[in-house]
C-alpha positions, -999 to 999 in steps of 0.1 A, spaced: 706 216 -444 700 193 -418 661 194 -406 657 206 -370 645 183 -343 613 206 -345 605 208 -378 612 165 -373 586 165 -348 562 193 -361 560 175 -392 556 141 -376 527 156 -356 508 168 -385 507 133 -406 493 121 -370 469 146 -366 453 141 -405 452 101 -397 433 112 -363 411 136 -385 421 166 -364 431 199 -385 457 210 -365 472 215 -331 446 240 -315 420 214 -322 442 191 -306 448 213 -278 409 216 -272 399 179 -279 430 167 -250 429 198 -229 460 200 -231 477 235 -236 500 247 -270 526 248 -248 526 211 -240 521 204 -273 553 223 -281 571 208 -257 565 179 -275 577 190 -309 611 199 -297 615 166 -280 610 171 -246 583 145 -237 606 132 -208 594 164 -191 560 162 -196 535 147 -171 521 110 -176 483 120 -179 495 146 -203 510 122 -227 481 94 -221 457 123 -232 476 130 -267 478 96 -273 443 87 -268 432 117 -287 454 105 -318 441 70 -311 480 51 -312 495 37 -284 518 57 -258 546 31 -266 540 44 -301 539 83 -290 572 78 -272 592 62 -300 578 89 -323 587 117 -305 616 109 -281 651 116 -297 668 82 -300 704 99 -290 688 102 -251 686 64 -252 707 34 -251 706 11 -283 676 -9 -287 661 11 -258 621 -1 -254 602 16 -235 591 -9 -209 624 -16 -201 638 21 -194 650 28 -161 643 67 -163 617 85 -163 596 76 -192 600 36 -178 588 47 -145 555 66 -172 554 38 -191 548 15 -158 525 39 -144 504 34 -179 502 -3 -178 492 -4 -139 467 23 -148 456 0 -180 452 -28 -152 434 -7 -131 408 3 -155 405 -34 -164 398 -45 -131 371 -21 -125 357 -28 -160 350 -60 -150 336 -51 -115 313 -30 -132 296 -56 -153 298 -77 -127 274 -52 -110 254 -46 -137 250 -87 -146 234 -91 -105 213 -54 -111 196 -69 -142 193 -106 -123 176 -86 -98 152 -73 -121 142 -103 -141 141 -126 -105 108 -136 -106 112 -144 -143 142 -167 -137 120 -186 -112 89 -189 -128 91 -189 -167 101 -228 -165 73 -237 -146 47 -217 -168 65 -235 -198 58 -272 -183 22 -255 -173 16 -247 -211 26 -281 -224 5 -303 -201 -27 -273 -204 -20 -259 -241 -50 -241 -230 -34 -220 -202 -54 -185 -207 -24 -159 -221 -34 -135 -195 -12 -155 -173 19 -156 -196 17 -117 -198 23 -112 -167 54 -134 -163 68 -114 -192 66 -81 -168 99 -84 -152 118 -84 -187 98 -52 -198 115 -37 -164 148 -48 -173 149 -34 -210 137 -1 -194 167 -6 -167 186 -3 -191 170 27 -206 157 12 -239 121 23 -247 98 14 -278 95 33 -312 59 32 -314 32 3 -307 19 -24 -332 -11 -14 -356 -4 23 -356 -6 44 -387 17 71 -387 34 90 -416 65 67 -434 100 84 -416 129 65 -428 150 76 -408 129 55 -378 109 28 -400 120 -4 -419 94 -6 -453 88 -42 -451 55 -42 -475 47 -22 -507 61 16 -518 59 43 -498 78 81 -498 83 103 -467 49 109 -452 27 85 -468 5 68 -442 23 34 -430 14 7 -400 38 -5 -379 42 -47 -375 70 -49 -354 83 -18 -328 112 -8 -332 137 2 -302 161 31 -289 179 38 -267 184 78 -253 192 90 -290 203 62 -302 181 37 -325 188 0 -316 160 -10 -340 141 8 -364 99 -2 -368 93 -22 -395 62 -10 -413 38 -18 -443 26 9 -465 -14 6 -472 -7 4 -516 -1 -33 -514 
């Protein structure tokens, strides 16, 4: 017996959901927002009337492409021969267009947005820019040149690493039980909560750790 253009799609719909490691349609449904109806819409091949930022949300949640979502799903009988998406007059080629202006769109502001960010942070380390090549030719005529001095040209980068929300794992010398999870052993043996000293911080970033603090255990 010929299998139904459901069970075609239903079936096609589960081997993407196990390669997007989602169980099944419900967790689908939540992840997209997107209701079971939509979703069975889609299984019985009738993606032509569903809305754009419908589609763009089941794609992205099953991380393939919407060209890719649309040749899956759409029966091939609607279509001419060799139909391709970006050429369609109908519906889906007026989607499919809306999808690459909106990829545009969110290029264009991408780019604004680090453009923002780039001046922000110049901003910031101004005074830096301007100064640290001065206080370099200082130090090589005067190798002298108290270090006082060199601190405090460093001060605008310490504002522009906590700009951007990155703040130290601890401060160098401290003695503080070994956590692996947060310190890099770079001296010695030690096991979880044997007294180490930290050499070089480490860094994070909200819960994230950029760097972990590379300590020395005191058994060397």
């Amino acid at each position: 017996m010929k299998e139904s253009v459901y069970e075609a799609n239903k079936n096609k719909l589960r081997v993407l959901l196990e390669k997007a490691g989602l169980k099944n349609c419900q967790e689908l449904s939540k992840t997209t927002g997107v209701s079971q109806w939509q979703l069975t819409r889609l299984q019985y091949g009738l993606m032509h009337r569903m809305a754009l930022e419908t589609i763009l949300n089941i794609a992205a949640a099953l991380n393939i492409s919407l060209e890719q979502l649309i040749t899956t799903f759409v029966p091939e009988s609607k279509y001419p021969e060799n139909w391709q998406p970006q050429e369609e007059t109908g519906d889906l080629g007026m989607e499919n267009q809306e999808y690459q202006r909106l990829q545009k769109t969110i290029e264009q502001q991408r780019e604004t947005l680090e453009l923002e960010f780039r001046n922000a942070s110049l901003q910031v380390i101004e005074s830096w820019l301007l100064q640290w090549p001065t206080a370099v030719a200082a130090i090589v005529k005067n190798p002298e040149l108290p270090a006082e001095r060199l601190l405090l040209l460093m001060k605008p980068i310490e504002e522009l690493v906590a700009y951007w929300g990155v703040e130290a794992i601890y401060s160098v010398g401290e003695e503080l039980p070994y956590d692996p999870q947060w310190h890099e052993l770079m001296k010695g043996d030690a096991d979880p909560g044997d007294m180490v000293q930290v050499r070089y911080v480490g860094y994070k970033q909200g819960d994230k750790i950029l760097y972990k603090a590379k300590v020395s255990a005191f058994n060397i």
